[in-house]
N, CA, C and O atoms as a GROMACS GRO file, in nm:
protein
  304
    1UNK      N    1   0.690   2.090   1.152
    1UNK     CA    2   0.771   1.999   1.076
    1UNK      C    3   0.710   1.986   0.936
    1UNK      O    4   0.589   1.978   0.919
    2UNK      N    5   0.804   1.984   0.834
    2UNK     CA    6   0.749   1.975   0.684
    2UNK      C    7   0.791   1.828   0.627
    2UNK      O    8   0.906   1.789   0.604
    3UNK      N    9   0.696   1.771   0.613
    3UNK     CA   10   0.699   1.652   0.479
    3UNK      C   11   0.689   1.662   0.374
    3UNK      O   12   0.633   1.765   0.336
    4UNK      N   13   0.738   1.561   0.266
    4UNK     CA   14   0.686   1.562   0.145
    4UNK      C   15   0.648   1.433   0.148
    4UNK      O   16   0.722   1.352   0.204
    5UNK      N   17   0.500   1.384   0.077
    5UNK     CA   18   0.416   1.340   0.059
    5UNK      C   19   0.404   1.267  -0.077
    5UNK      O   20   0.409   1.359  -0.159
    6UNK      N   21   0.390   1.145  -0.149
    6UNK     CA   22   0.295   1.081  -0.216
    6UNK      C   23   0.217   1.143  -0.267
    6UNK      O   24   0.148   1.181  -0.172
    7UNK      N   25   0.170   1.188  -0.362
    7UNK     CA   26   0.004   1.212  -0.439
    7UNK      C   27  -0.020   1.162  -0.543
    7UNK      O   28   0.070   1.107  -0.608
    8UNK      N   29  -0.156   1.167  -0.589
    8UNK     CA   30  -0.160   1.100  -0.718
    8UNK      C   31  -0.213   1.261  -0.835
    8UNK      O   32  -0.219   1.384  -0.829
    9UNK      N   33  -0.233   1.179  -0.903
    9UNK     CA   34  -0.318   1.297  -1.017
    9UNK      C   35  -0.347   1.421  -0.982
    9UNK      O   36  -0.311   1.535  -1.009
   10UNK      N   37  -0.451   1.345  -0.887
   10UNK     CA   38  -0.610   1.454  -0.798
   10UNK      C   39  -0.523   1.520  -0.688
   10UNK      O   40  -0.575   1.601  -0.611
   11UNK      N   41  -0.403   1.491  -0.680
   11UNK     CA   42  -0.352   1.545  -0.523
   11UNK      C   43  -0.381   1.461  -0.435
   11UNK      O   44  -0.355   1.496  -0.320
   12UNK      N   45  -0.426   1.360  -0.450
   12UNK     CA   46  -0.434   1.284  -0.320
   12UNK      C   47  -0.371   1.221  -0.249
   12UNK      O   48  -0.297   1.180  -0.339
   13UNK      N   49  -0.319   1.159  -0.134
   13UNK     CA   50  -0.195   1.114  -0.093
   13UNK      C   51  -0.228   0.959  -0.144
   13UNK      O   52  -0.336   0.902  -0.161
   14UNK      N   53  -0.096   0.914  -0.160
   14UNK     CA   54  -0.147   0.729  -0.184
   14UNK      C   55  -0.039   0.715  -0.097
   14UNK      O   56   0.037   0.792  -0.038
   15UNK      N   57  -0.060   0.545  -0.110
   15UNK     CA   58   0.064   0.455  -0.069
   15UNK      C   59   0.046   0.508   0.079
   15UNK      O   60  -0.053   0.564   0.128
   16UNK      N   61   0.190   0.468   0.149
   16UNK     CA   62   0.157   0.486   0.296
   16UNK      C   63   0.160   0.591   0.332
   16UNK      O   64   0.170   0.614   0.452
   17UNK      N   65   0.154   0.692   0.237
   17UNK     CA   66   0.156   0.828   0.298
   17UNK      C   67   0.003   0.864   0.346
   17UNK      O   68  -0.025   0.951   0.429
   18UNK      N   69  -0.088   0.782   0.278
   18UNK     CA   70  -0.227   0.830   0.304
   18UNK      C   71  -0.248   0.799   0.448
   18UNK      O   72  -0.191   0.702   0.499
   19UNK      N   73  -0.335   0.884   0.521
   19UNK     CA   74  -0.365   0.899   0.657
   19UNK      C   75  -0.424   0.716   0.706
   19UNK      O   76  -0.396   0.627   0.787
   20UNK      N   77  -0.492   0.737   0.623
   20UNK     CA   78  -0.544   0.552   0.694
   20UNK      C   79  -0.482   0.435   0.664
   20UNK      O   80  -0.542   0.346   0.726
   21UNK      N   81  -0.374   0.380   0.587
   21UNK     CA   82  -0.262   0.303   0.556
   21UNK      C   83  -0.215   0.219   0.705
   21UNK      O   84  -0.134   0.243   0.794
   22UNK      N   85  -0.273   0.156   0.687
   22UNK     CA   86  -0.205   0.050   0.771
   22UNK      C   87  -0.068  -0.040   0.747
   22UNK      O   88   0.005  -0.071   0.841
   23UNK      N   89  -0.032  -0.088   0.573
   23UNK     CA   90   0.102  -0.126   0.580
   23UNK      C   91   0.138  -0.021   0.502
   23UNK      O   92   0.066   0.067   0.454
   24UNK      N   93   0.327  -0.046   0.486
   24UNK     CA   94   0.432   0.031   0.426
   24UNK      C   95   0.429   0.031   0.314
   24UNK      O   96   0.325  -0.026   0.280
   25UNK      N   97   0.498   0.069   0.209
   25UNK     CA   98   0.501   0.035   0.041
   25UNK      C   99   0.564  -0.084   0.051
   25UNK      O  100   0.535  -0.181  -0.019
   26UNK      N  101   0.686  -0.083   0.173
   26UNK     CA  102   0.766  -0.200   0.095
   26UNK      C  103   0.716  -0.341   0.181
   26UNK      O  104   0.761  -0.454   0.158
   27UNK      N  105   0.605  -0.306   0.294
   27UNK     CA  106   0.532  -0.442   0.311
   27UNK      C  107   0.396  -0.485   0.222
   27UNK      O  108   0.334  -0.590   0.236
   28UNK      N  109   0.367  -0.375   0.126
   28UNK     CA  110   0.308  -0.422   0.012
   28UNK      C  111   0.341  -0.474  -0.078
   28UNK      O  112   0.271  -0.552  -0.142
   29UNK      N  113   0.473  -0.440  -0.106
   29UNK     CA  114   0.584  -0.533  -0.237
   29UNK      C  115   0.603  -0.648  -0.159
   29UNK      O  116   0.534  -0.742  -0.199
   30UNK      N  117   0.664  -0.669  -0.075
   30UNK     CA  118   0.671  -0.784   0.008
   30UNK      C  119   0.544  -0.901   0.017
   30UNK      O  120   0.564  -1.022   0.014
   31UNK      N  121   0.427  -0.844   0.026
   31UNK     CA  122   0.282  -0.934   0.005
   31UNK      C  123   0.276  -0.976  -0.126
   31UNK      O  124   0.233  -1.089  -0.147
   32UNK      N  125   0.311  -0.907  -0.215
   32UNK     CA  126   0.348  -0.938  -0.340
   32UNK      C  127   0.411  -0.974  -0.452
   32UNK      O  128   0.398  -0.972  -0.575
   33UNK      N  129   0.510  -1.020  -0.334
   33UNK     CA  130   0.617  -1.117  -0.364
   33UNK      C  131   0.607  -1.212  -0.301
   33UNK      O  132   0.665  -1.308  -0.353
   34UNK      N  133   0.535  -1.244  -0.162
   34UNK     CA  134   0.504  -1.382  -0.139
   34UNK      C  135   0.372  -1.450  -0.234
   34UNK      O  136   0.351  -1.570  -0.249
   35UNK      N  137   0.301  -1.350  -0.284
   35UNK     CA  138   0.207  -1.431  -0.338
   35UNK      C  139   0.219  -1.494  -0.483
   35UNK      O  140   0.148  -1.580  -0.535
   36UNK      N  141   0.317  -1.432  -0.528
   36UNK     CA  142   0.364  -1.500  -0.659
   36UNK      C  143   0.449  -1.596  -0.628
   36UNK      O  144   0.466  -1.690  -0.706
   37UNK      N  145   0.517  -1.587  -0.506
   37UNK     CA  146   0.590  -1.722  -0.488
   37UNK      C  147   0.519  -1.846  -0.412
   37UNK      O  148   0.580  -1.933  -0.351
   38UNK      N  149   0.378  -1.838  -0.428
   38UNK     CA  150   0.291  -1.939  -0.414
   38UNK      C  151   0.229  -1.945  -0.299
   38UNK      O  152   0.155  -2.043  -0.297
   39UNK      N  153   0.225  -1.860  -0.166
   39UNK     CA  154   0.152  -1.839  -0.057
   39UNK      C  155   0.025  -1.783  -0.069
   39UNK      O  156   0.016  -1.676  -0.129
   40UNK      N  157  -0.059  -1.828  -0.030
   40UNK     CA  158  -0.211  -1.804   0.007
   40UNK      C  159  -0.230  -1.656   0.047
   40UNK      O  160  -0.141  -1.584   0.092
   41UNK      N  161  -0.384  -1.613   0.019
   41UNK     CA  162  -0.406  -1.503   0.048
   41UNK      C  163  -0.427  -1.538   0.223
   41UNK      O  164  -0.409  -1.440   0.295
   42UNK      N  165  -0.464  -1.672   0.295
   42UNK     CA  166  -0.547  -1.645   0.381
   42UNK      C  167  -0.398  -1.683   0.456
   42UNK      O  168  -0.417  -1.672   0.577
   43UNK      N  169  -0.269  -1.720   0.430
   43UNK     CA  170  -0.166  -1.742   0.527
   43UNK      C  171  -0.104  -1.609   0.533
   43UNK      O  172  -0.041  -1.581   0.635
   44UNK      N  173  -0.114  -1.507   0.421
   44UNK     CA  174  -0.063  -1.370   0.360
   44UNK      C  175  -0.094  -1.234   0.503
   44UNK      O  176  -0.020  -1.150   0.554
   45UNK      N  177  -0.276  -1.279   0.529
   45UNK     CA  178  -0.319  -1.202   0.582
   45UNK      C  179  -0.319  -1.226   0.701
   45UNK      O  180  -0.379  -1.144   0.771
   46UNK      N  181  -0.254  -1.342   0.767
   46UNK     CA  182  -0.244  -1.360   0.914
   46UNK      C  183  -0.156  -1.318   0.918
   46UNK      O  184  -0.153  -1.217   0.988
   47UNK      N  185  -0.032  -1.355   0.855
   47UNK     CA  186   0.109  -1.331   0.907
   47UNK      C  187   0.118  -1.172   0.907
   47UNK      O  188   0.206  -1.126   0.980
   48UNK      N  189   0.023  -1.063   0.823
   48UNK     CA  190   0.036  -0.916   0.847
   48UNK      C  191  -0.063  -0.824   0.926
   48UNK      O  192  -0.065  -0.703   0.947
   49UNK      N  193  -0.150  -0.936   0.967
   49UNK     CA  194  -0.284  -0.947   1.032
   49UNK      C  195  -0.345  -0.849   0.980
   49UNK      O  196  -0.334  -0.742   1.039
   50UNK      N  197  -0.415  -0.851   0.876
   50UNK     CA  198  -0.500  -0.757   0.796
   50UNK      C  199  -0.579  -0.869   0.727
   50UNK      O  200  -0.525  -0.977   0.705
   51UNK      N  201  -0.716  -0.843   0.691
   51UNK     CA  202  -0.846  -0.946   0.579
   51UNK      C  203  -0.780  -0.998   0.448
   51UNK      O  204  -0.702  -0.936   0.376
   52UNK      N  205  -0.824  -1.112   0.433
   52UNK     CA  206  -0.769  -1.183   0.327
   52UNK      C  207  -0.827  -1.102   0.185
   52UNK      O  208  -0.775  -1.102   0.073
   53UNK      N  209  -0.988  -1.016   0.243
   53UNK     CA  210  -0.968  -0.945   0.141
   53UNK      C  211  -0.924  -0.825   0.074
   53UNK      O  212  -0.950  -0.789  -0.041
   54UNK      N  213  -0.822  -0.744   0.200
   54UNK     CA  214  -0.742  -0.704   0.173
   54UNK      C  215  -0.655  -0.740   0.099
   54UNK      O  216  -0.621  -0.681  -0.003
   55UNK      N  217  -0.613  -0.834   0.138
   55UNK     CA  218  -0.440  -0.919   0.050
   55UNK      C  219  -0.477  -0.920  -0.087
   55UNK      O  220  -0.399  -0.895  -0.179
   56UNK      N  221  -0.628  -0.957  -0.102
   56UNK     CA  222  -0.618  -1.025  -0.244
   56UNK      C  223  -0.662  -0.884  -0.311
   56UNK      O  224  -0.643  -0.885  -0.433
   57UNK      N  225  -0.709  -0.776  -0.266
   57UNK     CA  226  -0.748  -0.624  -0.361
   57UNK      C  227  -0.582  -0.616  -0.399
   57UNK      O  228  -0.553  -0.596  -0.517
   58UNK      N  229  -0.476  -0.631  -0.298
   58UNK     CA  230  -0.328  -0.542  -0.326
   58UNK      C  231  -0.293  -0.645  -0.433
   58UNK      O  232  -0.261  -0.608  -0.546
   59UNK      N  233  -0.299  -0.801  -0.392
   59UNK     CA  234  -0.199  -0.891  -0.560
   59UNK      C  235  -0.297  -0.852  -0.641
   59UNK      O  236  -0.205  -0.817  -0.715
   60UNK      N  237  -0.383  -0.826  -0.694
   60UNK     CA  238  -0.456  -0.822  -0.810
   60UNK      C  239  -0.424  -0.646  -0.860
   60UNK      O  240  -0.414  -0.616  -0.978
   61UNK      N  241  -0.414  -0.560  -0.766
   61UNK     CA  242  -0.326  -0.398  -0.814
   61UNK      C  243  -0.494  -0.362  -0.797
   61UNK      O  244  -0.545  -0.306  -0.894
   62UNK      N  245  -0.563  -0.385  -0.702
   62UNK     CA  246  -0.688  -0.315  -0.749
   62UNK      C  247  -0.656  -0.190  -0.552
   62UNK      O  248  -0.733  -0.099  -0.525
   63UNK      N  249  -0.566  -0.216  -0.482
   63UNK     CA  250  -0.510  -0.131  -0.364
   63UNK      C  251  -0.363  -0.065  -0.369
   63UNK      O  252  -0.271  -0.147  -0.373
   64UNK      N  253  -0.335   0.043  -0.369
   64UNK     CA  254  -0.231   0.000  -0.368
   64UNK      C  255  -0.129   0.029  -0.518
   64UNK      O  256  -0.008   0.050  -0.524
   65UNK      N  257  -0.215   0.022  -0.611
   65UNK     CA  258  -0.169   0.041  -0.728
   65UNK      C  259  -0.155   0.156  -0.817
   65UNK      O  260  -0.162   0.147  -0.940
   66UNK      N  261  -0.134   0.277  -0.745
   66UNK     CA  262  -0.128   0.390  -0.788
   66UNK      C  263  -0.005   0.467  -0.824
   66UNK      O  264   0.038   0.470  -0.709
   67UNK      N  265   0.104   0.546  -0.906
   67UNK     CA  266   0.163   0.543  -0.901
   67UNK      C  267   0.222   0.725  -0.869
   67UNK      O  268   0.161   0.830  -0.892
   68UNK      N  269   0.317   0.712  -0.829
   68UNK     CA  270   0.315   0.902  -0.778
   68UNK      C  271   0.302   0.969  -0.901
   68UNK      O  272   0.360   0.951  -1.008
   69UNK      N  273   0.220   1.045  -0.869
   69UNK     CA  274   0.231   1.194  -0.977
   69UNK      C  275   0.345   1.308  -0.920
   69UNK      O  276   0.427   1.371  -0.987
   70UNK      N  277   0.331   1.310  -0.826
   70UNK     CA  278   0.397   1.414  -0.783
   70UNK      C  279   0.427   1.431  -0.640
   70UNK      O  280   0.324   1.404  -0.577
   71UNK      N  281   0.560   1.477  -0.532
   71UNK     CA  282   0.542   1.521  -0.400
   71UNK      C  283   0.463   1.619  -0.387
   71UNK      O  284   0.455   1.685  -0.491
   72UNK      N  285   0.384   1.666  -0.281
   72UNK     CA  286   0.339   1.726  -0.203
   72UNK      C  287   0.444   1.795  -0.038
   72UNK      O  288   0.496   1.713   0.037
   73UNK      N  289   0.455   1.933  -0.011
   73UNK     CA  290   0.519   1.935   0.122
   73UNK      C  291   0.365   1.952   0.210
   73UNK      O  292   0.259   1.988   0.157
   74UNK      N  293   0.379   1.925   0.322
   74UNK     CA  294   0.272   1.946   0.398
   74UNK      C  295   0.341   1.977   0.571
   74UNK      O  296   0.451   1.937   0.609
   75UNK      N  297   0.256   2.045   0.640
   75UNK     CA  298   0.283   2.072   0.802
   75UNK      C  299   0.221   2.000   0.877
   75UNK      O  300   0.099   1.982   0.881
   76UNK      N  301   0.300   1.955   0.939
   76UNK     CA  302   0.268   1.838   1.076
   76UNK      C  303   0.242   1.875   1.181
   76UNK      O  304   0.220   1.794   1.271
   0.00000   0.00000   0.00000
């Protein structure tokens, strides 16, 4: 089976395409739209059950914040 893939610059996969990604892109926009609408990092990270200091690397763009360079196809 062939995918196409997320990469950045370097070729690397980001976003949820990368192998260890635990949430989606659009449950990262979603974290980041509750947190500007005034929810806590530490109510953020129960409700997706991941570390609060997770939550707070993705609102600040320091996870997460990469933007595609380019697809990649790859074999599954």
């Amino acid at each position: 089976m062939t995918l196409a893939v997320a990469v950045n610059d370097a070729g690397l996969r980001i976003g949820e395409d990368h192998p260890n990604a635990k949430l989606t892109d659009a449950e990262v926009e979603r974290i980041r739209s509750l947190h500007e609408e005034g929810m806590g990092y530490e109510a953020i990270a129960e409700k997706y059950e991941v570390s609060k200091w997770c939550i707070g690397r993705i609102c600040r763009y320091e996870r997460r914040g990469q933007t595609t360079a380019r697809w990649k196809t790859i074999e599954e």
